[in-house]
N, CA and C of each residue as an Amber inpcrd file, in Angstrom:
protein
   216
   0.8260000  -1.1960000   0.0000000   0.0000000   0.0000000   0.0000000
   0.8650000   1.2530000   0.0000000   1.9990000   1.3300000   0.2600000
   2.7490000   2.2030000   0.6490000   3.4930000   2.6970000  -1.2440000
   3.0160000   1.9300000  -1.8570000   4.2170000   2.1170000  -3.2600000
   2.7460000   2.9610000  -3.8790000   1.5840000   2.4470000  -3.6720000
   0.5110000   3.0420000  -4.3890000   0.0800000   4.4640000  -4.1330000
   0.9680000   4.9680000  -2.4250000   0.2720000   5.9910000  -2.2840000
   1.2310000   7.1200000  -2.8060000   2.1840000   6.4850000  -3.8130000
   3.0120000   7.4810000  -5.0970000   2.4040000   7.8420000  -5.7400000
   1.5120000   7.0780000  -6.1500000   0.4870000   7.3900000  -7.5340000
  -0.1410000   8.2640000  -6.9320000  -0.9390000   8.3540000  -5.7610000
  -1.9600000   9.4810000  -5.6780000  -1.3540000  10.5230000  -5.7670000
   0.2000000  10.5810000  -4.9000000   0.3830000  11.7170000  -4.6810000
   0.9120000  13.0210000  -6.6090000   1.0850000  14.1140000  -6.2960000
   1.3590000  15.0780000  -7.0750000   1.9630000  14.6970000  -8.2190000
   3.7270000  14.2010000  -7.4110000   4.8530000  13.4750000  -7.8580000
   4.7730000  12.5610000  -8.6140000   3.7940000  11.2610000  -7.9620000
   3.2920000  10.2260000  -8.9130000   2.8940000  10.6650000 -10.1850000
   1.6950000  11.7820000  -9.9920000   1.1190000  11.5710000 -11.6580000
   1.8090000  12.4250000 -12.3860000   2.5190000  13.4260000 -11.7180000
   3.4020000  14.3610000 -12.7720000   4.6750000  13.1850000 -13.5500000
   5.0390000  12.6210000 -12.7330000   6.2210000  11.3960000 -13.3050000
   5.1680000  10.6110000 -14.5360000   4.2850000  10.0690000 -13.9720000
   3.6430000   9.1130000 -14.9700000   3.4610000   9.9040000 -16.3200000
   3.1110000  10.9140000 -15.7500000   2.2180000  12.1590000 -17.0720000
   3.2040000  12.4460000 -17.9980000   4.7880000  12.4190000 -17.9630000
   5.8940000  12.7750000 -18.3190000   6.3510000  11.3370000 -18.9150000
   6.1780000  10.6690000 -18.6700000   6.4990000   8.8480000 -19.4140000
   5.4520000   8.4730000 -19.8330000   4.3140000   8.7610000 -19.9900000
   3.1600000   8.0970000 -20.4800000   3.5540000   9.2370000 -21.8820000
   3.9530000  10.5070000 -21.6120000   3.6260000  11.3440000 -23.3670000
   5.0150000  10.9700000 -23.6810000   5.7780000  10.5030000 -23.0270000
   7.1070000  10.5350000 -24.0300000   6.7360000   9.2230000 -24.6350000
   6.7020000   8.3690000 -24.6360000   6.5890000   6.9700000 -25.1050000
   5.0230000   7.0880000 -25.9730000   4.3940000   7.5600000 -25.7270000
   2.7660000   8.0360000 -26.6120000   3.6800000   8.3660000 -28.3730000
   4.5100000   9.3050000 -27.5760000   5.3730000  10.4150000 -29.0230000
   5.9000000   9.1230000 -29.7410000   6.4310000   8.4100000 -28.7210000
   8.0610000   7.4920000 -29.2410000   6.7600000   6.3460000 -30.2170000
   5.5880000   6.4090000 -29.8400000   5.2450000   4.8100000 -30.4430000
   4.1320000   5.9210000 -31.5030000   3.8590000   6.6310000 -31.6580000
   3.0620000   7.7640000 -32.8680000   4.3740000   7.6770000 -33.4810000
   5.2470000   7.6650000 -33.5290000   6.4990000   8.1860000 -34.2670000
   7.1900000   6.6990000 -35.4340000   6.5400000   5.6190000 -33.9930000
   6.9750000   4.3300000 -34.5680000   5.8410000   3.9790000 -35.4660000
   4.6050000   4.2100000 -35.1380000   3.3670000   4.0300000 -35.9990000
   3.4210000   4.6830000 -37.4790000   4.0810000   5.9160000 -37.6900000
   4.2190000   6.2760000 -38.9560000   5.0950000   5.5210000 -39.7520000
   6.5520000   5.1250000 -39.1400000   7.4580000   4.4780000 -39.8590000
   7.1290000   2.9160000 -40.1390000   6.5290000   2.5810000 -38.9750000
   6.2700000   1.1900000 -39.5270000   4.8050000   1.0710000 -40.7740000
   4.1840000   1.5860000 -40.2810000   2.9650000   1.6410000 -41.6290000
   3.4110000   2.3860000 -42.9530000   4.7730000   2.5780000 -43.0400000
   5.1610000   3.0420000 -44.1560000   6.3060000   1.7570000 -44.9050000
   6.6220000   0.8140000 -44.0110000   7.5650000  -0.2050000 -44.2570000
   6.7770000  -1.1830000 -44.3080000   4.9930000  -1.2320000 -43.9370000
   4.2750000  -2.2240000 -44.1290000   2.8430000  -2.4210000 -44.3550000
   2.5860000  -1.6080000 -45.6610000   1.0720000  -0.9670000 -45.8530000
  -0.1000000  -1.8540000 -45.6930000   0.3000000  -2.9870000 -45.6450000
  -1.1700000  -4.5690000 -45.4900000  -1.5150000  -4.1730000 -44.5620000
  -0.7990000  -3.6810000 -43.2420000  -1.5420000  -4.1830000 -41.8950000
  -2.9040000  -2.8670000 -41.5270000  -3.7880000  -3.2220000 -40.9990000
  -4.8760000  -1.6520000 -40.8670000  -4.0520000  -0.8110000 -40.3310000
  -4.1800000   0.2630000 -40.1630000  -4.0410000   1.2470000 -39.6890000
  -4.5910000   1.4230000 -38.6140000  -6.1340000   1.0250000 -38.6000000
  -6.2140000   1.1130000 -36.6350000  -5.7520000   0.0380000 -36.0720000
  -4.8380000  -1.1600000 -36.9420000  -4.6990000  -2.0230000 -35.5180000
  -3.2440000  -1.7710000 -35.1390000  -2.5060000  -0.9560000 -35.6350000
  -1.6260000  -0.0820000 -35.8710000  -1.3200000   0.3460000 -34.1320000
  -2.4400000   1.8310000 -34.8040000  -2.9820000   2.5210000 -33.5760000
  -3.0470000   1.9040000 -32.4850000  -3.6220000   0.9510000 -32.0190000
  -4.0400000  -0.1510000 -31.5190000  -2.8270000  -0.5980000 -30.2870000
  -1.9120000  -1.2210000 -31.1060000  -1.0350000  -1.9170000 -30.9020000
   0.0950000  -0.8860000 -29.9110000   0.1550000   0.4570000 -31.2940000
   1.4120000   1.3210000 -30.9160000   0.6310000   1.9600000 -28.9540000
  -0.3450000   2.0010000 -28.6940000  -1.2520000   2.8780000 -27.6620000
  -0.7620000   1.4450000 -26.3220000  -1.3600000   0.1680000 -26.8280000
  -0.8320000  -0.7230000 -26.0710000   0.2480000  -0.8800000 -25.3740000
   1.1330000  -0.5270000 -26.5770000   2.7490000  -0.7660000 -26.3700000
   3.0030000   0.4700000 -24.8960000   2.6820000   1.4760000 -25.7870000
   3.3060000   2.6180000 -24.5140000   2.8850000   2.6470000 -23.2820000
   1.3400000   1.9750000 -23.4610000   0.6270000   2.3830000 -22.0520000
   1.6750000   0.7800000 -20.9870000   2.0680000  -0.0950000 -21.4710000
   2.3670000  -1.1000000 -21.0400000   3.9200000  -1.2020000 -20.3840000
   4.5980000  -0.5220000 -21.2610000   5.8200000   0.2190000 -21.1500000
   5.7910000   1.4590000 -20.2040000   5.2450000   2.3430000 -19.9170000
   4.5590000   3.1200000 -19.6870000   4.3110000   3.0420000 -17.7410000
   3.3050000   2.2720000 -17.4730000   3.3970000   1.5970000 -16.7600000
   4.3520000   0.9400000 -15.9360000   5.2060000   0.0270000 -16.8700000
   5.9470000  -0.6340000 -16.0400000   7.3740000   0.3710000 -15.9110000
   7.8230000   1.2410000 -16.4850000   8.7780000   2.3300000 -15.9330000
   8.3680000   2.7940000 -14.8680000   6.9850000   3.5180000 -14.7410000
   6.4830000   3.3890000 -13.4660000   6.5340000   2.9380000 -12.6150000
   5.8940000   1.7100000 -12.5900000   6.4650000   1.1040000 -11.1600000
   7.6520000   0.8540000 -10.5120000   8.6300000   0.4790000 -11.8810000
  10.3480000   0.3340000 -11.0270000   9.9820000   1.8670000 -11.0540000
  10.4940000   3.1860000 -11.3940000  10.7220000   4.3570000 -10.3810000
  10.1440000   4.4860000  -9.1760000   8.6140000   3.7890000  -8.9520000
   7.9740000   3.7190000  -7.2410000   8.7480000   2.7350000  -6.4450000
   8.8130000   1.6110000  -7.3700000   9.5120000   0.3710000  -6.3550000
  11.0280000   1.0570000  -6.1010000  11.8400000   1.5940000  -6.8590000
  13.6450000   2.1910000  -6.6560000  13.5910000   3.3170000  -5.3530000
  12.0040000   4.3970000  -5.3670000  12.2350000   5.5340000  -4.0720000
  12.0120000   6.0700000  -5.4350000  12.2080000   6.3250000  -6.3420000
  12.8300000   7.4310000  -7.4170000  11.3090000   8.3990000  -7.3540000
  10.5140000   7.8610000  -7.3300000   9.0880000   8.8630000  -6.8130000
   8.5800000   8.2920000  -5.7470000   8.6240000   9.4450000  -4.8330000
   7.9170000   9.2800000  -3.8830000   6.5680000  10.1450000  -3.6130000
């Protein structure tokens, strides 16, 4: 209970809010290049996939910085 009450706090969501858009950018960025190296696949499952990726990634940077102290 003690790692979760990072997230509520300020710190928590300003950290998350700051790795959730960098990696949003990094996988929009990967979504253009790869649908340009591979036009079969849809485009929303694209979308899809690239939104997955970051939020998952995303996430788990998160938690190691709560689990390390690195946000408290």
């Amino acid at each position: 209970m003690k790692d979760f009450t990072a997230f509520l706090g300020p710190k928590g969501l300003l950290a998350f809010g700051i790795i959730f858009l960098i990696l949003g950018l990094l996988a929009l960025v990967w979504l253009i290049i790869y649908q340009e190296a591979d036009p079969d696949r849809s485009f929303r499952g694209s979308i899809a996939r690239a939104i997955a990726a970051s939020m998952f990634i995303g996430m788990s940077i998160f938690m190691f910085f709560v689990n390390s102290g690195f946000v408290v």
